[in-house]
Backbone and ligand atoms as CSV (ligand in chain L), in Angstrom:
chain,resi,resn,atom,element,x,y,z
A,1,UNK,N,N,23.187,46.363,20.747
A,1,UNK,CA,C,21.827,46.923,20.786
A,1,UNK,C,C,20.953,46.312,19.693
A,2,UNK,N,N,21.111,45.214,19.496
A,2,UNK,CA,C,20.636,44.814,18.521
A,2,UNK,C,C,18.876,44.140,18.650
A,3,UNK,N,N,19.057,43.406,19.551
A,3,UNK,CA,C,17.703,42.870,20.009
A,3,UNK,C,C,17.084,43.695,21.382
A,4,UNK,N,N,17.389,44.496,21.298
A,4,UNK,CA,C,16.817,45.018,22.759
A,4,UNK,C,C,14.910,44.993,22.478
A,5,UNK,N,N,14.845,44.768,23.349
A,5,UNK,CA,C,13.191,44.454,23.521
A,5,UNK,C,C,12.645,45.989,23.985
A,6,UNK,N,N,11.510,46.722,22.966
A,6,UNK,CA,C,10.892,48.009,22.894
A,6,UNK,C,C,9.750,47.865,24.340
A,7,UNK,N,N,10.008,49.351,24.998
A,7,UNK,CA,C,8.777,49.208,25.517
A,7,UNK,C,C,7.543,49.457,24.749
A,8,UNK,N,N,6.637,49.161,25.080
A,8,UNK,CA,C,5.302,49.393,24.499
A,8,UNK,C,C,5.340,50.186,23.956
A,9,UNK,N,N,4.493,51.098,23.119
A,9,UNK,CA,C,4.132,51.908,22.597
A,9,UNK,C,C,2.880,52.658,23.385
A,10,UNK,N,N,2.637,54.078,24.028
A,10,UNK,CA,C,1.623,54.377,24.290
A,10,UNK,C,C,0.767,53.796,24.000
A,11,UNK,N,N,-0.713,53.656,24.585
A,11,UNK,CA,C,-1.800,53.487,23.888
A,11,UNK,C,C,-3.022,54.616,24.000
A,12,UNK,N,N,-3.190,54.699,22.801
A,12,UNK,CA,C,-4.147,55.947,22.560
A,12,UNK,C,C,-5.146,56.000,22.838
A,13,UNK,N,N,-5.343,56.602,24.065
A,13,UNK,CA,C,-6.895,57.152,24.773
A,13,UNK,C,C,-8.317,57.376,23.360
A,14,UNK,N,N,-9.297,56.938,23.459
A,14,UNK,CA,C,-9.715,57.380,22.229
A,14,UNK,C,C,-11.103,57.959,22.761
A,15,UNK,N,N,-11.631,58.454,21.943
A,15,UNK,CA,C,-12.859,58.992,22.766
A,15,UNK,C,C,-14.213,58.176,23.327
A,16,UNK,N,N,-13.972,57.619,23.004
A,16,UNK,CA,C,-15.013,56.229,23.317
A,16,UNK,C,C,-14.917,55.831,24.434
A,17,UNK,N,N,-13.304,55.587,25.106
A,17,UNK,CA,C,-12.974,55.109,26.297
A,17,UNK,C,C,-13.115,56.539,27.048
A,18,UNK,N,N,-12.337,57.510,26.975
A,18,UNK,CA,C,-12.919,58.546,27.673
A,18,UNK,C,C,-14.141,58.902,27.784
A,19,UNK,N,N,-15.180,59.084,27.255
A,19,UNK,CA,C,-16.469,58.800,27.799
A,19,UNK,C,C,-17.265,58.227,28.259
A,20,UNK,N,N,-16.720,56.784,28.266
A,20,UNK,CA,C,-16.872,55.917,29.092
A,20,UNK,C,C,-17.022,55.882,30.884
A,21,UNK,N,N,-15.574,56.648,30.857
A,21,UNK,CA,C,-15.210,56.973,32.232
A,21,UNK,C,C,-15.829,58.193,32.817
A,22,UNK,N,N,-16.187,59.406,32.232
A,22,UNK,CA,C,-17.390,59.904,32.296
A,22,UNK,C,C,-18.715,59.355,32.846
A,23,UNK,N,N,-19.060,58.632,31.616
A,23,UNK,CA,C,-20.315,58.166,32.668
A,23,UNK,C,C,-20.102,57.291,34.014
A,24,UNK,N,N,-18.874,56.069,33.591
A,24,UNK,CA,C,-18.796,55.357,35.445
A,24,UNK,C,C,-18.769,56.962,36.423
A,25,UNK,N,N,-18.350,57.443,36.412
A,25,UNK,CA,C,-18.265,59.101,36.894
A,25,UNK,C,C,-19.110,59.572,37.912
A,26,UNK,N,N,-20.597,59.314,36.690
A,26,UNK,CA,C,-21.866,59.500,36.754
A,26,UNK,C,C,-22.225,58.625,37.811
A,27,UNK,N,N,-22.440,57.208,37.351
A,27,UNK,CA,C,-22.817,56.258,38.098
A,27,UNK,C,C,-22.340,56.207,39.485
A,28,UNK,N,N,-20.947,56.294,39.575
A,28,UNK,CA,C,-20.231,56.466,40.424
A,28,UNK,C,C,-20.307,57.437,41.794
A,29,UNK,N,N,-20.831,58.481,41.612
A,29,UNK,CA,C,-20.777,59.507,42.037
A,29,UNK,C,C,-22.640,59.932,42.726
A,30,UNK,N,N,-23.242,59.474,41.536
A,30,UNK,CA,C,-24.939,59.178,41.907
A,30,UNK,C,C,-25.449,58.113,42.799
A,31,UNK,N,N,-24.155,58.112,43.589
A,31,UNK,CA,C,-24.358,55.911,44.309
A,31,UNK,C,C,-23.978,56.249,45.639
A,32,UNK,N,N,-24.331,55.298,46.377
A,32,UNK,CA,C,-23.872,55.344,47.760
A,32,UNK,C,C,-22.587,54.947,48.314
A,33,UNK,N,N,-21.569,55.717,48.801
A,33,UNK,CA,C,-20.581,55.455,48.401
A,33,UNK,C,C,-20.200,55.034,50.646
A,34,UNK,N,N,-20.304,54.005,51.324
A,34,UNK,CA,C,-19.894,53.886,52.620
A,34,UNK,C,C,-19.062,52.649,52.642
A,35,UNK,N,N,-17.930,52.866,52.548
A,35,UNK,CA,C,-16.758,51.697,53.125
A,35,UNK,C,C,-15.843,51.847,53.754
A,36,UNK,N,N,-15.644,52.320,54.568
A,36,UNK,CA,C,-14.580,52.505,55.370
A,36,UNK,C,C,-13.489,51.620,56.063
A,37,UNK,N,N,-12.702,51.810,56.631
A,37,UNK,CA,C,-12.055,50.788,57.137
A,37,UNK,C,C,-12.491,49.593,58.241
A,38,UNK,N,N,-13.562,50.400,59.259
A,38,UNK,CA,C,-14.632,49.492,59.695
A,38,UNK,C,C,-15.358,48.852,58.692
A,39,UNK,N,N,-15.735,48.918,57.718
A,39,UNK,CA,C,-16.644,47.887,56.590
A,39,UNK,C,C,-15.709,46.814,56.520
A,40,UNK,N,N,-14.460,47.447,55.622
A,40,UNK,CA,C,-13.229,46.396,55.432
A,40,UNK,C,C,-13.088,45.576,56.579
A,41,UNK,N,N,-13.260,46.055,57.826
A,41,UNK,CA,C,-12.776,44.763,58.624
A,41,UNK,C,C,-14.345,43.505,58.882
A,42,UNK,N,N,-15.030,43.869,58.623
A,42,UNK,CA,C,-16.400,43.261,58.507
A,42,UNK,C,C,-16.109,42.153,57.510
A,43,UNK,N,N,-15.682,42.626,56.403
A,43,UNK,CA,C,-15.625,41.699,55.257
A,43,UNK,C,C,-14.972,40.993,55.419
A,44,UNK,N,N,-13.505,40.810,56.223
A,44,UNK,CA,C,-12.517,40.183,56.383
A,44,UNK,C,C,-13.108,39.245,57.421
A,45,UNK,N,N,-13.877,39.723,58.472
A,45,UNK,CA,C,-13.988,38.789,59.273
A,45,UNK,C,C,-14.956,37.435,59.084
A,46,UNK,N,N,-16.028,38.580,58.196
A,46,UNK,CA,C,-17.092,36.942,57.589
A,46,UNK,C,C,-16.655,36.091,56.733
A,47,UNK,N,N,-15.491,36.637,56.196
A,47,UNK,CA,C,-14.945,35.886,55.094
A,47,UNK,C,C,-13.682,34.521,56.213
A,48,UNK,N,N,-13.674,35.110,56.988
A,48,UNK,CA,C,-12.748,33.986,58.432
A,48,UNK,C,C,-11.585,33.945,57.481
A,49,UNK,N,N,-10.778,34.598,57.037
A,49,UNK,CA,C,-9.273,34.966,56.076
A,49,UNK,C,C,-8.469,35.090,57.001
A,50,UNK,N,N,-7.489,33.955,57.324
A,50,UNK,CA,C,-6.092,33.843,57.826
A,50,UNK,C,C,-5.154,34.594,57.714
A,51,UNK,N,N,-5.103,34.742,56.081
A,51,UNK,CA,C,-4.360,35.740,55.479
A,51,UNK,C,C,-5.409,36.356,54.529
A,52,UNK,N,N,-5.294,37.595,54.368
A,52,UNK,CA,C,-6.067,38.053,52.837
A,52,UNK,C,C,-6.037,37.433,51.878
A,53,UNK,N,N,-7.275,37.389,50.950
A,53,UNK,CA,C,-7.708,36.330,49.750
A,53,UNK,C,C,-8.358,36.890,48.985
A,54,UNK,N,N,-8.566,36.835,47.872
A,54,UNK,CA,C,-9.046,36.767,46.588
A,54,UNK,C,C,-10.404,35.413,47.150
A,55,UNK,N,N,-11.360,36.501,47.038
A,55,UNK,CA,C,-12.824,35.717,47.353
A,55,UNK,C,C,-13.192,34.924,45.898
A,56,UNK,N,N,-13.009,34.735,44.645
A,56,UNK,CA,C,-12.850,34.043,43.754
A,56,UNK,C,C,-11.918,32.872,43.623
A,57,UNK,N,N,-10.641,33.170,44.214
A,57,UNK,CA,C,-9.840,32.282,43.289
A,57,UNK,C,C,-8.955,32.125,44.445
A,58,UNK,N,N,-8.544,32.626,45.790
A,58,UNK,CA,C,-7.965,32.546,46.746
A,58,UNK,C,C,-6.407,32.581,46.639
A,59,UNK,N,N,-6.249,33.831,45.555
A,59,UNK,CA,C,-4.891,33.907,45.366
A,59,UNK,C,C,-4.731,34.931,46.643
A,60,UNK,N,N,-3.500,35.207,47.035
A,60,UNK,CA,C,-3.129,36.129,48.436
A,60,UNK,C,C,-2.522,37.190,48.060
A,61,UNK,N,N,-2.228,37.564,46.478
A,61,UNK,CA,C,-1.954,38.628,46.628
A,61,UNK,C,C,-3.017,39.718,45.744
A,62,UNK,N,N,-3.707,40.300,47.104
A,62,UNK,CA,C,-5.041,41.080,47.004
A,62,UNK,C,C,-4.675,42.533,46.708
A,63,UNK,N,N,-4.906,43.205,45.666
A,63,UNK,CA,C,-4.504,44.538,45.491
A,63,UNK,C,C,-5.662,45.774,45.666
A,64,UNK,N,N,-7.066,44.871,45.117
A,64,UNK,CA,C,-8.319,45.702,44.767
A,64,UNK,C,C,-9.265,45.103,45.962
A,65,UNK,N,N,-10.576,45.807,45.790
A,65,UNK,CA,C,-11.557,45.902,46.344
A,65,UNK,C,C,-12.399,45.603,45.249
A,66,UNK,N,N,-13.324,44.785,44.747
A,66,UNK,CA,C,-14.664,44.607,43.421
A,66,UNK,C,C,-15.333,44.928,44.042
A,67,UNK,N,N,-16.482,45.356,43.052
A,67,UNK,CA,C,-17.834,45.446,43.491
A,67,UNK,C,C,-18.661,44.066,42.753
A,68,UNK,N,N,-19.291,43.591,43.792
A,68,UNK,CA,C,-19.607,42.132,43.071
A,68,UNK,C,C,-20.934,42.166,41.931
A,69,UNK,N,N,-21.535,43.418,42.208
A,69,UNK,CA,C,-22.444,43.968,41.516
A,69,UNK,C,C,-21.729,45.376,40.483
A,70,UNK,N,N,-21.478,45.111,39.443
A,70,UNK,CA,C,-20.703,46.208,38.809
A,70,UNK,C,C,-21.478,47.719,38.899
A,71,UNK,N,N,-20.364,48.684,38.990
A,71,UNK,CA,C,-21.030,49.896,39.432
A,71,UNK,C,C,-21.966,50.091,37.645
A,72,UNK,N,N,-21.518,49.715,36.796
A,72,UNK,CA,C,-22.001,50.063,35.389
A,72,UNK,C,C,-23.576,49.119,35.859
A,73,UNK,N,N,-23.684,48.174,36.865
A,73,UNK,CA,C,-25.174,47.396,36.817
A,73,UNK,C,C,-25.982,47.835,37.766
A,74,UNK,N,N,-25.279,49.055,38.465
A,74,UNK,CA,C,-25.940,49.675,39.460
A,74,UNK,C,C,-25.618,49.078,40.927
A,75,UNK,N,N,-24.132,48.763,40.926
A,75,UNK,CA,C,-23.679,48.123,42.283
A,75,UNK,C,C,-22.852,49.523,42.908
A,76,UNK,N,N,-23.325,49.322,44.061
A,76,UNK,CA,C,-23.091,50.705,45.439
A,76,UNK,C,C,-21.629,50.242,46.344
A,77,UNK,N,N,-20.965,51.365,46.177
A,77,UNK,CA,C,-19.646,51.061,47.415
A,77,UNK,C,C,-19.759,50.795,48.632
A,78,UNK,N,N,-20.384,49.826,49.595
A,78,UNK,CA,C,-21.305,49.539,50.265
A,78,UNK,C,C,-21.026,47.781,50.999
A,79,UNK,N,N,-21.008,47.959,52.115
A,79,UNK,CA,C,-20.747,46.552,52.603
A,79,UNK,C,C,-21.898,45.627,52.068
A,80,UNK,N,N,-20.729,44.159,51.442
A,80,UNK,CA,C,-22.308,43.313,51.139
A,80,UNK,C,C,-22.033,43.452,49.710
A,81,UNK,N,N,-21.310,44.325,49.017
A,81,UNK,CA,C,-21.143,44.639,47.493
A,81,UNK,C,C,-19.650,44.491,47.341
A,82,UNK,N,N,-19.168,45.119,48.433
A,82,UNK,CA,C,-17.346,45.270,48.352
A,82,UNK,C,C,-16.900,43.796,48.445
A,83,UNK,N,N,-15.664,43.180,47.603
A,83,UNK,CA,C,-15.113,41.629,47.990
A,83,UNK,C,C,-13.184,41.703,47.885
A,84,UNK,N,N,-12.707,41.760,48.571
A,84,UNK,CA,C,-11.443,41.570,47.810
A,84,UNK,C,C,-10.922,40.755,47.079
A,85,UNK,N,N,-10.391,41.148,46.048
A,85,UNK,CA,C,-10.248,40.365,44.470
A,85,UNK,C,C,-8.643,40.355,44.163
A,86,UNK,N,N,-8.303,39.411,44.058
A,86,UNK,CA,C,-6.940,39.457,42.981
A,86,UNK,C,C,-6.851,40.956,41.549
A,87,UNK,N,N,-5.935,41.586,41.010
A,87,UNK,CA,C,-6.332,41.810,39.853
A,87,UNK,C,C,-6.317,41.066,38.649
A,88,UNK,N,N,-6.033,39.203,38.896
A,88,UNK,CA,C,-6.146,38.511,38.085
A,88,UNK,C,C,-8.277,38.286,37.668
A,89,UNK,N,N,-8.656,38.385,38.277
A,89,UNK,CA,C,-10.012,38.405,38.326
A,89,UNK,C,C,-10.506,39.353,38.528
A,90,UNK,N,N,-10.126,39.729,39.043
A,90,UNK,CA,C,-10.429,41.938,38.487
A,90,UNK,C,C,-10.999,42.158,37.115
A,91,UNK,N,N,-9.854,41.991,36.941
A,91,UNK,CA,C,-9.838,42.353,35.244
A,91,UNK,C,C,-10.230,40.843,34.417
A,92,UNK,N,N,-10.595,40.367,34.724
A,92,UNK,CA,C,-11.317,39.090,33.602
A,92,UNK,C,C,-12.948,39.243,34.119
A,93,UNK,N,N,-13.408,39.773,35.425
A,93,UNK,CA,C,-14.951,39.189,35.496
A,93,UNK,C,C,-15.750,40.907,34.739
A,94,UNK,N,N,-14.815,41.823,34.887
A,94,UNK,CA,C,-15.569,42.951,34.290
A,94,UNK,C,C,-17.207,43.332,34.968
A,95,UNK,N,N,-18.037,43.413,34.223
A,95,UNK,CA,C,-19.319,43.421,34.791
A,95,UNK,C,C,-20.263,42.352,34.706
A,96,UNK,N,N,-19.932,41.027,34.524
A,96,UNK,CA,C,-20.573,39.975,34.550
A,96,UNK,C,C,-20.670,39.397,35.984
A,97,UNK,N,N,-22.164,38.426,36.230
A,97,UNK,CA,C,-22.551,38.423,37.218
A,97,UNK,C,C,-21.603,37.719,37.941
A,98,UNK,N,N,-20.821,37.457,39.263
A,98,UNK,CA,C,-20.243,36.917,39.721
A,98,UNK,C,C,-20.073,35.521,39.320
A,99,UNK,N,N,-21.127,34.998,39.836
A,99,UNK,CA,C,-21.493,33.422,39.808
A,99,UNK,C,C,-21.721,32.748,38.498
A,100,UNK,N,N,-22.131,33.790,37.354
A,100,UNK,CA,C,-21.903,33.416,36.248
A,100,UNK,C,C,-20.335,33.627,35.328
A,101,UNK,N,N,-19.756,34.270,35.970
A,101,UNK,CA,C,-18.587,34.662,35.218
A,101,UNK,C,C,-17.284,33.276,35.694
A,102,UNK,N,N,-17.585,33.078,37.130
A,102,UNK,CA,C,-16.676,32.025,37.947
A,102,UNK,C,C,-16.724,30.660,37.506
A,103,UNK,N,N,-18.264,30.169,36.740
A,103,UNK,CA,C,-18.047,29.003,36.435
A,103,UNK,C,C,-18.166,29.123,34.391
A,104,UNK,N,N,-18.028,30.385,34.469
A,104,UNK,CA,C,-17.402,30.477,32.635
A,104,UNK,C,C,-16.107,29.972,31.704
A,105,UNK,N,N,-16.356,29.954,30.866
A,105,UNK,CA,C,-15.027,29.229,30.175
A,105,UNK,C,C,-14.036,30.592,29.834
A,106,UNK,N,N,-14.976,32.278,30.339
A,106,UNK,CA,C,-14.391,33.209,29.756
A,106,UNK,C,C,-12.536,33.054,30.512
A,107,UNK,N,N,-11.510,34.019,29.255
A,107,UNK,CA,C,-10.474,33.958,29.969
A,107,UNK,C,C,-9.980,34.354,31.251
A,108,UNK,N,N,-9.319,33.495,32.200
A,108,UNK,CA,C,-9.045,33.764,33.794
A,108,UNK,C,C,-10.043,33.755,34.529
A,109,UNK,N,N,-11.339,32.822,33.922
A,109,UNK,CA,C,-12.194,33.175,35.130
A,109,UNK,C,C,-11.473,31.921,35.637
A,110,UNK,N,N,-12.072,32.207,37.150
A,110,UNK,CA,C,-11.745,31.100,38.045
A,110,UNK,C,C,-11.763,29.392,37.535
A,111,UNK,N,N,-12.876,28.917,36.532
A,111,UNK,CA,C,-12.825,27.860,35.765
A,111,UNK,C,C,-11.743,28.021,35.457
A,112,UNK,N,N,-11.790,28.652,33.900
A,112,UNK,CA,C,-10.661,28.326,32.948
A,112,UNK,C,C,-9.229,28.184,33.635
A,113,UNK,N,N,-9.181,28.981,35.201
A,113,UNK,CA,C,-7.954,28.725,35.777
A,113,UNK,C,C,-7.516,27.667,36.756
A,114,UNK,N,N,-8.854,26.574,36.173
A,114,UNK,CA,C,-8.607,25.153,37.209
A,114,UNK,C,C,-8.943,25.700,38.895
A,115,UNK,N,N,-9.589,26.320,39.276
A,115,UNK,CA,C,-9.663,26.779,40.720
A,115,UNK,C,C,-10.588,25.709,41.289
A,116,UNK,N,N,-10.093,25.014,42.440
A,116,UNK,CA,C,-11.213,24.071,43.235
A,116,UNK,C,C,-12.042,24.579,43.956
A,117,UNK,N,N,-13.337,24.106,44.579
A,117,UNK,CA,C,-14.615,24.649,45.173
A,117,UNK,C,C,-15.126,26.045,44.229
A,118,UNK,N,N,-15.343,25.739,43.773
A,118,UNK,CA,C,-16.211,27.016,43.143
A,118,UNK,C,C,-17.406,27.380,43.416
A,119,UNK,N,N,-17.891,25.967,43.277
A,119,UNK,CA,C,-19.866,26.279,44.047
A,119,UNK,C,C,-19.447,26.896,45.885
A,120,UNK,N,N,-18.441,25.935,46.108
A,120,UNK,CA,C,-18.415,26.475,47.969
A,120,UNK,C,C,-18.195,28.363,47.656
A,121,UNK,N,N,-17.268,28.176,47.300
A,121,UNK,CA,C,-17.247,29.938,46.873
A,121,UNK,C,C,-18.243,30.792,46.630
A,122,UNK,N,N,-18.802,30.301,45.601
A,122,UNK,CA,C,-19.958,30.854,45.252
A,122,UNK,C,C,-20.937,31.099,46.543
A,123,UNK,N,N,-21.219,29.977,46.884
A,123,UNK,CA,C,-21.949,30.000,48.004
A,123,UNK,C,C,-21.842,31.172,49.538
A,124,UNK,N,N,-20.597,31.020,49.403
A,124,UNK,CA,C,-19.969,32.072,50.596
A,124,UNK,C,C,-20.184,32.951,50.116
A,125,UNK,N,N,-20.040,33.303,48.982
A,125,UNK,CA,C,-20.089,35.147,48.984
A,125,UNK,C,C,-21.397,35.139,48.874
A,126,UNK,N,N,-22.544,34.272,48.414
A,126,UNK,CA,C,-23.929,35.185,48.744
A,126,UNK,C,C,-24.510,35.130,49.588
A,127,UNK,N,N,-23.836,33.978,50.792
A,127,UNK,CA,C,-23.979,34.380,52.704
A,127,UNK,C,C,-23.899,35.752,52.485
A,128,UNK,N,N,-22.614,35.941,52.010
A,128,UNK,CA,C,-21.899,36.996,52.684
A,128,UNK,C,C,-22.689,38.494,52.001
A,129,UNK,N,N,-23.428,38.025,50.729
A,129,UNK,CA,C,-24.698,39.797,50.229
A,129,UNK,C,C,-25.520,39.454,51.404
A,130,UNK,N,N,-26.264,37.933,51.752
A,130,UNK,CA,C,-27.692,38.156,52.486
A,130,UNK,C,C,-26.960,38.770,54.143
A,131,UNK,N,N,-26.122,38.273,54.838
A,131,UNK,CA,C,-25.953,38.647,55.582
A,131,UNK,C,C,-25.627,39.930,55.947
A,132,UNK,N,N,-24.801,40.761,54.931
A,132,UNK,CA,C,-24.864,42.502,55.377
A,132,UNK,C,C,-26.023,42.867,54.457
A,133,UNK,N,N,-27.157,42.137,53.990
A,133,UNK,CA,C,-28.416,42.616,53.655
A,133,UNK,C,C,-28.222,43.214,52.237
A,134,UNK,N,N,-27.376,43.186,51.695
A,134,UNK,CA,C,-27.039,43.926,49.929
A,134,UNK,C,C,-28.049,43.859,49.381
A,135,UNK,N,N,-28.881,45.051,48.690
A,135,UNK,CA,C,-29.878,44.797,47.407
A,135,UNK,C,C,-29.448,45.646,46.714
A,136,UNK,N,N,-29.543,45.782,45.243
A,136,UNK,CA,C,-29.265,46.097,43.977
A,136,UNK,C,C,-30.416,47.160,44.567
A,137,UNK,N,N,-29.842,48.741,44.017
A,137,UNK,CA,C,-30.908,49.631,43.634
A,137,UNK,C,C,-30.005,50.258,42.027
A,138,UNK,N,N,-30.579,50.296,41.950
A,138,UNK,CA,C,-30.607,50.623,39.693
A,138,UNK,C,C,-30.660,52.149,39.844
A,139,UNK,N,N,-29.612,52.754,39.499
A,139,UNK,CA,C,-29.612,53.987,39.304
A,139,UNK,C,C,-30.891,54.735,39.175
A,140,UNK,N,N,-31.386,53.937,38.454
A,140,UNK,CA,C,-32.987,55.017,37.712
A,140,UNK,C,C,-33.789,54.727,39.046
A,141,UNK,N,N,-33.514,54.301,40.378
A,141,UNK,CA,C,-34.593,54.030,41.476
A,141,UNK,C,C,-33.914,54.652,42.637
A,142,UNK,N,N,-32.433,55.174,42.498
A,142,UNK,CA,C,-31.948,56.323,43.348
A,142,UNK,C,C,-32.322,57.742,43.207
A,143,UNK,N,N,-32.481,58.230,41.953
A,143,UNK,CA,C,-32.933,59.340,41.494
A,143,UNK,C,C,-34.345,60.121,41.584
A,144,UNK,N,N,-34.625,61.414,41.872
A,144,UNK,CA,C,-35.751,62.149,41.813
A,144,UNK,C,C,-36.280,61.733,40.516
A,145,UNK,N,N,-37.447,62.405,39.690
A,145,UNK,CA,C,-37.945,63.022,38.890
A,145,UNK,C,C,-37.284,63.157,37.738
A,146,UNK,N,N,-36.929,64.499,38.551
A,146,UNK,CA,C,-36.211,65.870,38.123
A,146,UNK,C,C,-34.422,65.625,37.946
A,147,UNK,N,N,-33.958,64.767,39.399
A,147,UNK,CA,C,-32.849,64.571,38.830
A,147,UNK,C,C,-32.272,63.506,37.587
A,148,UNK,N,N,-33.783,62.571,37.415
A,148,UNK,CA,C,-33.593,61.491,36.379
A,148,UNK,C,C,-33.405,62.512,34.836
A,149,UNK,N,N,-34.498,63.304,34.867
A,149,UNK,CA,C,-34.507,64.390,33.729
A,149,UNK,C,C,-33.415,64.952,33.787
A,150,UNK,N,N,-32.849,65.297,34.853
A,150,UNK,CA,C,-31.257,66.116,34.232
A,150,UNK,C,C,-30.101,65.637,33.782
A,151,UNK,N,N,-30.347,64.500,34.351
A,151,UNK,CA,C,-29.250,63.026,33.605
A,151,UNK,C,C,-29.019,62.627,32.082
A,152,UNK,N,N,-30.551,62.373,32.128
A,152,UNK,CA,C,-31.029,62.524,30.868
A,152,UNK,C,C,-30.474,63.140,29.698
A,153,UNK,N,N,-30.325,64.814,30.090
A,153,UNK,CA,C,-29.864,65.289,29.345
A,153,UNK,C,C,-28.568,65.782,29.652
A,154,UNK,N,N,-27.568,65.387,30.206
A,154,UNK,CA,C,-26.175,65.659,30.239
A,154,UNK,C,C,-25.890,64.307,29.797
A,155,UNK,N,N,-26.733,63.337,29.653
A,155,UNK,CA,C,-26.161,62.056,28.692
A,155,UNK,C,C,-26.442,62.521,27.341
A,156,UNK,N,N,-27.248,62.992,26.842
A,156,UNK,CA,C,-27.260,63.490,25.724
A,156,UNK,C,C,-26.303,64.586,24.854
A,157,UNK,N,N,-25.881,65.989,26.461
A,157,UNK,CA,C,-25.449,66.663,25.543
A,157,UNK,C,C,-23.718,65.544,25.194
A,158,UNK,N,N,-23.389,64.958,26.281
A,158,UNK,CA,C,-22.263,64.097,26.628
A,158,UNK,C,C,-21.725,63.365,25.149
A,159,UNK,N,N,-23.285,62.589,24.545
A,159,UNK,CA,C,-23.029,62.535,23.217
A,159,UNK,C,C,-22.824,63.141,22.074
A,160,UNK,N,N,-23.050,64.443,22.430
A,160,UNK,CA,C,-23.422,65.105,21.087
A,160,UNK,C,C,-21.534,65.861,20.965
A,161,UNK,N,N,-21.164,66.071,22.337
A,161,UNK,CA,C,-19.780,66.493,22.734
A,161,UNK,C,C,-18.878,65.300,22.304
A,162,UNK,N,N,-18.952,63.980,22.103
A,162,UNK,CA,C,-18.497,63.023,21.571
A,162,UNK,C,C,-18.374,62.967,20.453
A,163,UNK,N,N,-19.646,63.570,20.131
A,163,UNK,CA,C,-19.635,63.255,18.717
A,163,UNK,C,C,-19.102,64.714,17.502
A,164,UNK,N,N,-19.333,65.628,18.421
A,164,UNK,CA,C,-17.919,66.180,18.054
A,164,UNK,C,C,-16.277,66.242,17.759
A,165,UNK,N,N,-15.890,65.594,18.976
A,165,UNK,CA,C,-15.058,65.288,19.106
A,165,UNK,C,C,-14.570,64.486,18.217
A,166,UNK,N,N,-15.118,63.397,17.946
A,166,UNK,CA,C,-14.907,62.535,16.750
A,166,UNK,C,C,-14.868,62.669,15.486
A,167,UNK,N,N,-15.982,63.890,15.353
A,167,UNK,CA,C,-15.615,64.664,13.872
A,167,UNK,C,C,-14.458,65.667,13.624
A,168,UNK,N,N,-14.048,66.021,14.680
A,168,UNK,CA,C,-12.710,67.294,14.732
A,168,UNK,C,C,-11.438,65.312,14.330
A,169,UNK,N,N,-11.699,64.723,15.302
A,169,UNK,CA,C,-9.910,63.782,14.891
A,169,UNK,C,C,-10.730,63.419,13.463
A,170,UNK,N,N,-12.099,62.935,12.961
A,170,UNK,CA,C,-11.620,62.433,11.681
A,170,UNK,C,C,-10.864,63.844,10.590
A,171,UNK,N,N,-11.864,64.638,10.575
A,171,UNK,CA,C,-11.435,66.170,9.932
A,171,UNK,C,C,-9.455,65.994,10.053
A,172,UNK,N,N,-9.228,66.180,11.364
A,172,UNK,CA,C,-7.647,66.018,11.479
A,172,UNK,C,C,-6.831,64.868,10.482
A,173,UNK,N,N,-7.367,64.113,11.080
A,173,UNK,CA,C,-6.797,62.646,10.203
A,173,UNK,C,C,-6.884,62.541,8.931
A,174,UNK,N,N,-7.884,63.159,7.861
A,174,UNK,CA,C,-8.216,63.238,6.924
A,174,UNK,C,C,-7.299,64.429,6.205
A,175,UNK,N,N,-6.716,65.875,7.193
A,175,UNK,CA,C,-5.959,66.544,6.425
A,175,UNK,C,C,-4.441,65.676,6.409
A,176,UNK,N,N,-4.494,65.375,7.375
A,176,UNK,CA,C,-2.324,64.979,7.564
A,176,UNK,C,C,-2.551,63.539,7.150
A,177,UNK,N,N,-3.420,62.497,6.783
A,177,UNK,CA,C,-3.120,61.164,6.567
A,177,UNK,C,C,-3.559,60.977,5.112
A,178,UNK,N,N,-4.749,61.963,4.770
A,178,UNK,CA,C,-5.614,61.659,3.560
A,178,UNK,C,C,-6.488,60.555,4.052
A,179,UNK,N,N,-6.920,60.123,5.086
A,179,UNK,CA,C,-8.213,59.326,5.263
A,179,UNK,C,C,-8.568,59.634,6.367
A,180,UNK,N,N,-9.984,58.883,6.760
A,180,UNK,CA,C,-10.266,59.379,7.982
A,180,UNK,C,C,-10.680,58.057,9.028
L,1,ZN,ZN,ZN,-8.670,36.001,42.172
């Protein structure tokens, strides 16, 4: 037992990230949410996929659904927005614009991972917004008035509940560690 290799160590939720997910929540939930399995087969078919693909990088083993417009930029669950993605590019394009993230040097984008046709790619998927008609509506242009004002302030009290929170773990940390 000498070298046995540790699993990880938890990693500690912190409040920052939990409120985070809160607001996608928000966003999430304030959005138009239509994809069904008829959408999915729409996408598959304009995309002319032999086998399922990763519309970035054309790896085949597809786990997720992206939104090519991040829900944090005001992108809707919505044919025309939905793409199937590797989670190798999942998780590297985050909320950066598609077409800017694909020909980035950031890590795993499709560049940095040597991927050929990129402009053709590129190109296909924004057939593929104009053709199911996709436009960006911005949270603040879905909303009433009244419901913008109530947002408003459940983002506020949201912070102020954060920022509680953050003073109770330093308070904690500060009795059992001596710092905070
Ligand atoms: Zn991919």
């Amino acid at each position: 037992m000498d070298k046995v290799k540790l699993p990880l160590s938890p990693q500690r939720t912190t409040t920052g990230f939990a409120f985070s997910y809160v607001e996608r929540a928000l966003q999430e939930s304030l959005a138009n949410r239509q994809f069904g399995q008829d959408d999915m087969r729409k996408v598959l078919e304009f995309f002319e996929f032999e086998a399922l693909e990763c519309v970035y990088c054309g790896n085949v083993e597809i786990k997720r659904w992206d939104h090519l417009v991040a829900v944090k930029n005001g992108g809707e669950t919505v044919l025309g927005n939905m793409v199937p993605a590797c989670s190798k590019c999942d998780d590297s394009k985050r909320d950066i614009a598609f077409d800017v993230w694909m020909q980035s040097d950031f890590p795993n984008s499709p560049k940095s991972r040597g991927i050929e046709n990129i402009q053709e790619r590129i190109e296909h998927i924004n057939a593929y917004i104009q053709h199911f008609e996709y436009k960006i509506r911005p949270l603040e242009t879905r909303l009433t008035a009244d419901e913008l004002t109530k947002l408003e302030q459940v983002r506020i009290s949201i912070l102020q509940t954060r920022k509680e929170c953050e003073d109770l773990i330093a308070e904690y940390n500060k009795r059992i560690n001596g710092k905070s």
